[in-house]
Each structure stands twice: as structure tokens, then as C-alpha cells.
C-alpha positions in Angstrom: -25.6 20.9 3.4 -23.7 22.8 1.0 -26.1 23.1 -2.7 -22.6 24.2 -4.6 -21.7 21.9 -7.8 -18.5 20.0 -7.0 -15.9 20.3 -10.1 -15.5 16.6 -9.9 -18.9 15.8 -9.3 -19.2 14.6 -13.0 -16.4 12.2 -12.4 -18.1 10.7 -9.2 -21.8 10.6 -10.8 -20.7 8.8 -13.5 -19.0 5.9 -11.2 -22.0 5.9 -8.8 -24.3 5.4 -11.9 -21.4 2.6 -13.1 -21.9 0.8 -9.8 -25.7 0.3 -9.6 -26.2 -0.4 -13.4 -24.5 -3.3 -12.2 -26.3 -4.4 -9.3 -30.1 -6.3 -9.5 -32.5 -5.7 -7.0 -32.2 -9.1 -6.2 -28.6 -9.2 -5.2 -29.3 -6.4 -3.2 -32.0 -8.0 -1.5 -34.7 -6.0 -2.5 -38.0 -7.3 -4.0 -38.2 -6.0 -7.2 -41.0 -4.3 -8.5 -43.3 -5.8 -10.9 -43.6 -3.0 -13.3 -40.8 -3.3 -16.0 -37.4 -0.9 -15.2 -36.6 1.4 -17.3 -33.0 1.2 -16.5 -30.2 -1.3 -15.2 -29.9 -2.2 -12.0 -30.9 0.2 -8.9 -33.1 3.2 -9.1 -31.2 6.1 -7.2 -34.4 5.8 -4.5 -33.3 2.1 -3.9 -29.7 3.2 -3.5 -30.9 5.6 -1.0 -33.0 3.3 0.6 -30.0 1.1 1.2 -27.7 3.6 2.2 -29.9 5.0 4.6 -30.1 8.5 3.0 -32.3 10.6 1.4 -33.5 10.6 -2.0 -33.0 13.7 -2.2 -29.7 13.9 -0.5 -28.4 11.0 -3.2 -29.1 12.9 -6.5 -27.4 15.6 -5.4 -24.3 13.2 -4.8 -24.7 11.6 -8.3 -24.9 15.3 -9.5 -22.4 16.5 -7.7 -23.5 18.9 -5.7 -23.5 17.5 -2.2 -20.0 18.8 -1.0 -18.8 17.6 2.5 -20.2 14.1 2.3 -19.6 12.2 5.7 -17.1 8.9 6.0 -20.6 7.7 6.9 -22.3 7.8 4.2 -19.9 7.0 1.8 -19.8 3.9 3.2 -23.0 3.0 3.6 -23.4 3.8 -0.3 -20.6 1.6 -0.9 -22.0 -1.1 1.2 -25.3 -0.4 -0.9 -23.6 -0.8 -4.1 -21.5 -3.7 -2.5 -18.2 -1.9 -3.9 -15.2 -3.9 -4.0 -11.9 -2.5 -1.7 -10.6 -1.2 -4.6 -14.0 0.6 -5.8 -14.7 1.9 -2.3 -10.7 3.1 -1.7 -11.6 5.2 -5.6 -14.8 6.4 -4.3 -13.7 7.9 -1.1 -10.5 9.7 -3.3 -13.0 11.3 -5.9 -16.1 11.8 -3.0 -13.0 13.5 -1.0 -10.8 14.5 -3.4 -7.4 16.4 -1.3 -7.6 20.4 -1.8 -4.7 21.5 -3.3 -3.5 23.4 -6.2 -2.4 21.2 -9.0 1.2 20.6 -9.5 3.3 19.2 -11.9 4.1 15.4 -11.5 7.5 15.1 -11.3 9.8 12.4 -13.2 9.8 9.4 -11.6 13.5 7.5 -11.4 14.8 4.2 -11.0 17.4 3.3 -8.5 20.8 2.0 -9.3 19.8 -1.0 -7.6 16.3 -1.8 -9.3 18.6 -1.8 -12.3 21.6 -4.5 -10.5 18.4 -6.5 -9.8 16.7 -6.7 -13.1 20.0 -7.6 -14.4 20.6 -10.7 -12.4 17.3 -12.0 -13.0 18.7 -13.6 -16.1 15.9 -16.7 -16.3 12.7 -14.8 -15.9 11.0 -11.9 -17.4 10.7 -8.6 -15.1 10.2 -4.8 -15.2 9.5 -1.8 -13.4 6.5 -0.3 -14.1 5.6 3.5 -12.9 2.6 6.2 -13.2 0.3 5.8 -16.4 1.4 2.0 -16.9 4.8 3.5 -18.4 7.5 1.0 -18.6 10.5 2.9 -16.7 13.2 -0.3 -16.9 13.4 -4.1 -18.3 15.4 -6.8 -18.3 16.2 -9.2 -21.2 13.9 -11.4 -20.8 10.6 -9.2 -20.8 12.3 -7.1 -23.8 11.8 -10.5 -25.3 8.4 -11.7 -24.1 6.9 -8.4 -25.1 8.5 -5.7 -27.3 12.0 -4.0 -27.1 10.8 -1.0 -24.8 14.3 0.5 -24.5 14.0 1.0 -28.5 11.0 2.9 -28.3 10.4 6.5 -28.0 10.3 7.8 -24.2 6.9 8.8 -24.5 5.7 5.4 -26.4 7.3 3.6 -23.1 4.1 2.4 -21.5 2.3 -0.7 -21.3 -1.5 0.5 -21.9 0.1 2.6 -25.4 1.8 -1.4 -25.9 -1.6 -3.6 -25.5 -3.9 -1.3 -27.0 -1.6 0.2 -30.3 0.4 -2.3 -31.3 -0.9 -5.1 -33.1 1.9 -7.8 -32.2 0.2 -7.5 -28.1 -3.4 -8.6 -29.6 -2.1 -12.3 -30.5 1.0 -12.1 -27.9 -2.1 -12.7 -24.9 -4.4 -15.4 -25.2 -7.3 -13.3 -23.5 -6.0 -10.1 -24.9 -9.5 -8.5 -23.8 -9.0 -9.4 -20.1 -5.6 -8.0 -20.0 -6.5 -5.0 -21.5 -9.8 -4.2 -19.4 -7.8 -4.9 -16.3 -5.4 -2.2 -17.7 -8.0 0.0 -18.2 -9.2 -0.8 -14.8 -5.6 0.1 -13.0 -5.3 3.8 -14.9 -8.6 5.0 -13.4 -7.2 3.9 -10.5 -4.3 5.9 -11.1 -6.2 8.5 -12.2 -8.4 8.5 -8.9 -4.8 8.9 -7.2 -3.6 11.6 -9.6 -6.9 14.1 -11.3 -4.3 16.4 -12.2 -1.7 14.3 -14.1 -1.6 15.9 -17.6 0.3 13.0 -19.1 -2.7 10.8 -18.3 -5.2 13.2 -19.8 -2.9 13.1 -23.0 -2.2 9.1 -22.6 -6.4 8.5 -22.1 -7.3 10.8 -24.9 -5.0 9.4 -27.7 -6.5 6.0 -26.5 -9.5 6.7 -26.8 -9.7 8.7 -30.0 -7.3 5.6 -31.6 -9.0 2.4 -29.7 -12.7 1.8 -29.6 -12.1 -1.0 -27.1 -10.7 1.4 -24.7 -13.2 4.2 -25.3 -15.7 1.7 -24.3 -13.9 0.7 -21.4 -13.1 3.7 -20.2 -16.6 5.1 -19.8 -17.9 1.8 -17.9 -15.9 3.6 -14.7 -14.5 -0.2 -13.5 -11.6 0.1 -11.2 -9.1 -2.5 -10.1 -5.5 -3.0 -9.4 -4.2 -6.6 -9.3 -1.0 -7.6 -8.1 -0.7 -11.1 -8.4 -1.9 -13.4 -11.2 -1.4 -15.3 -14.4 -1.2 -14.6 -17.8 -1.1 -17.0 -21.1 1.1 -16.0 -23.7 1.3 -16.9 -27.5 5.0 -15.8 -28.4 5.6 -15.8 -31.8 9.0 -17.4 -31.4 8.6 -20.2 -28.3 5.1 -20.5 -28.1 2.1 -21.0 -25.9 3.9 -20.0 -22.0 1.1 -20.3 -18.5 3.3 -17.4 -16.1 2.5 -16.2 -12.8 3.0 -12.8 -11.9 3.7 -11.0 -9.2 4.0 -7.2 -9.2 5.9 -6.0 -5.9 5.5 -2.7 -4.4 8.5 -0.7 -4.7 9.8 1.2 -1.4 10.5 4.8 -1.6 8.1 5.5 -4.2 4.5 4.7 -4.5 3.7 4.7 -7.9 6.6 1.9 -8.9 6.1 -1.9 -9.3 8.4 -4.5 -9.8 7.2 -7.3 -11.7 8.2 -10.6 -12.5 7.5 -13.7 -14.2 7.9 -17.0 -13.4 6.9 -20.2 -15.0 5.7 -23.7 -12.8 8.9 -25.6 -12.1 9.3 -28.7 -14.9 6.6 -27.2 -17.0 6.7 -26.8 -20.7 6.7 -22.9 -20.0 9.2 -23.2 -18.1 11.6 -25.0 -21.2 10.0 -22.2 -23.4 11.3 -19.6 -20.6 14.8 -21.1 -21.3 14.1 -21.0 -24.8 13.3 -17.3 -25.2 16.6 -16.8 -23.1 18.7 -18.4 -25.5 17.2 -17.1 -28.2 17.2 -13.6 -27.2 21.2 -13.7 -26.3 23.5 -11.8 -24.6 22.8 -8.3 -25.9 25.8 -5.3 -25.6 25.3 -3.3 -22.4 21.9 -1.2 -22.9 22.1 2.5 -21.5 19.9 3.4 -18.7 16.7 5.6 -19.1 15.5 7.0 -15.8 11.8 7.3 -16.1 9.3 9.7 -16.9 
């Protein structure tokens, strides 16, 4: 067993000490002791004891410097922790991260025909969505249930920059908080996926030196990527909308979701829907941007 500190060790200590905070003896089916704790959730002994593993052994995960840990054990921890898929899929990427010398991440682009379908999908909301949360491509409709994405700057063309800088998407979602943790949520995810991607170190540091919400956030190491849903709205122009989402994988490239919006047939969202489409127009041609 190799005693050498793993450069990403900090990074996977910090989720492993996430994930017990959050789990009591009890649900783990231990009997707790009945001195008080002195911290959250498991010891790293009980963790071990679960898992199978050493004491010893396990500290040196949480430090990082237990290199070459078996499929094994990882998930016995993460049976031990009782990790979600999407918390055991992000502890076997940093535990195992791929050994290869960083390289840029290139521009993603949006085909021709993402673009011919957003555009005939003139009665609900929808957009592409690539790395970082960045918003690569809308149609009407989402330009008018959120915020006129094509006007921003490139760089301000993300949905994480949207929710947590601009004041308008704090009263546009009834449980602004949920949204926004699940957004937090998705980019450790993404960054899980991608440790090199300097546009998220730039896009997570200008969050968290602007947001206190997201500072916080990000340090509690939750991960989660949702693809289906719904979200309640408060538009400041046709009111309170209930929409279901669904965010469709896009082929050809990983990192790209289609999402769309729809509204319960015969519903009152689903007048405001056809509100917000008459109010919004029939806007001059909008030039294409191809991503970032």
C-alpha cells in the first residue's frame, strides 16, 4: 500500500467527511455510544468498521494518501456511507481519478439541428445547456421565462452565474434555495467529470467570493444531477406557472442537455404558457452563438 499523498486527496477527504457528517449511528445500524460525540455523524473507526477496513487504512483515504484503492473497497465505503448513485459514480471519479495530462476543454457547439428544433417548439420553454451550466442556445419562450441569454455577454451565458447574480432569478423561483443547491449539486458533479476545467475554477471562484449561499454550498461536497422534475415559477409578467421538466441527453456529446418545459394540459400554467408566448412576440431572426 502506497504511503504517497494523492494530489486530489484533499478533494476526496473532504466528500468522505461530507458523507458521514451526515449519517447517525443509528441509521447505520450501529449502537451508539453513550458518551456524548464530539462530532456529526460517524467516527472514521465506525466507517471502517462498516466498510470492513482498517482504521488505519481509512484515515489514510480521508487524507489522501492511500493511492490504488480497490473497486472493493470503495464500495463497501459507499455502502457504509449509504452513498446515493450519483455520490458513489463522484467518489469512484475523484478515488480513481483518469491519469492524464490536463488539456484544454474545447468549445462545445450546437448542431444546426438542435437549433431547427428549439425553433419549432414555439409553445414551451427549452434550451440547451452545456459544461459549467452555460446556456449554449434558447428558444423564445425560455428567453422569456428567464432572462434574454442571447443579450448577455458569452461568458455571463450560464445558468448557475443566472440564479445566483442576478437578482430578478431569486423571486422568478418559488424555492429559489432548492434550485440553486441542486445547481450547486450538478457542478461538483461536473467538476468530478472535469478537475482540470479552468473555466469552472474561474466560474466556482467568482461564486463564491460574490455569493455566500454558494460558498456555503459548495463546501458541504453534495452531489446530484437531476433530470426530470418540476419547478414553480413567479413571472413577473404572467404569474405563478407549476412546469415539468425534462432535461434530455444530447447524442454526440456528453456534456449537452436539452431541456424543455411543459405545463399540465388545461391548467392555469398552461394559459400563462400561452400568455408569455403572446406576450413575448415574434422577435427578428436572432444570430446563432455556438457555445463555449
Amino acid at each position: 500500500m502506497d504511503d504517497q499523498a494523492d494530489p486530489r486527496g484533499g478533494e476526496l477527504g473532504e466528500f468522505l467527511r461530507s458523507r458521514r457528517a451526515k449519517i447517525s449511528p443509528e441509521r447505520a445500524g450501529l449502537t451508539p455510544a453513550p458518551t456524548a460525540r464530539r462530532v456529526p455523524g460517524l467516527r472514521r473507526e465506525e466507517v471502517a468498521q462498516l466498510a470492513g477496513v482498517s482504521v488505519d487504512y481509512y484515515v489514510r483515504l480521508e487524507r489522501g494518501r492511500a493511492v490504488n484503492v480497490s473497486e472493493s473497497v470503495l464500495d463497501a465505503i459507499a455502502r457504509a456511507l449509504q452513498l446515493t448513485g450519483d455520490e458513489r459514480g463522484h467518489l469512484f471519479r475523484i478515488a480513481k481519478p483518469v491519469r492524464s495530462r490536463p488539456r484544454p476543454v474545447p468549445a462545445q457547439r450546437v448542431r444546426p439541428g438542435l437549433y431547427r428544433i428549439l425553433d419549432t417548439l414555439t409553445e414551451v420553454p427549452a434550451l440547451v445547456v452545456g459544461r459549467r451550466t452555460d446556456v449554449l442556445a434558447t428558444n423564445r419562450l425560455a428567453r422569456a421565462l428567464y432572462t434574454d441569454f442571447d443579450a448577455l455577454p458569452q461568458r455571463e451565458r450560464n445558468m448557475a452565474r443566472f440564479i445566483f447574480l442576478h437578482d430578478e432569478a431569486r423571486t422568478l423561483y418559488e424555492d429559489w434555495e432548492g434550485v440553486a443547491r441542486t445547481t450547486v449539486a450538478a457542478l461538483h458533479l461536473y467538476a468530478g467529470e472535469h478537475p482540470h476545467d479552468a473555466r469552472l475554477t474561474e466560474l466556482v471562484g467568482e461564486l463564491s467570493l460574490r455569493d455566500r449561499d454558494f460558498r456555503t454550498w459548495w463546501a458541504a461536497h453534495d452531489v446530484e444531477r437531476r433530470t426530470f422534475g418540476r419547478k414553480l415559477f413567479h413571472h413577473p409578467v404572467v404569474g405563478d406557472l407549476t412546469l415539468d421538466y425534462e432535461a434530455l441527453a444530447v447524442t454526440g456529446d456528453a456534456d449537452q442537455v436539452l431541456g424543455i418545459y411543459t405545463a399540465e394540459p388545461g391548467s392555469s400554467s398552461e394559459q400563462a404558457l400561452a400568455l408569455l408566448a403572446s406576450w413575448s412576440g415574434d422577435p427578428a431572426p436572432r444570430p446563432r452563438f455556438t457555445g463555449s
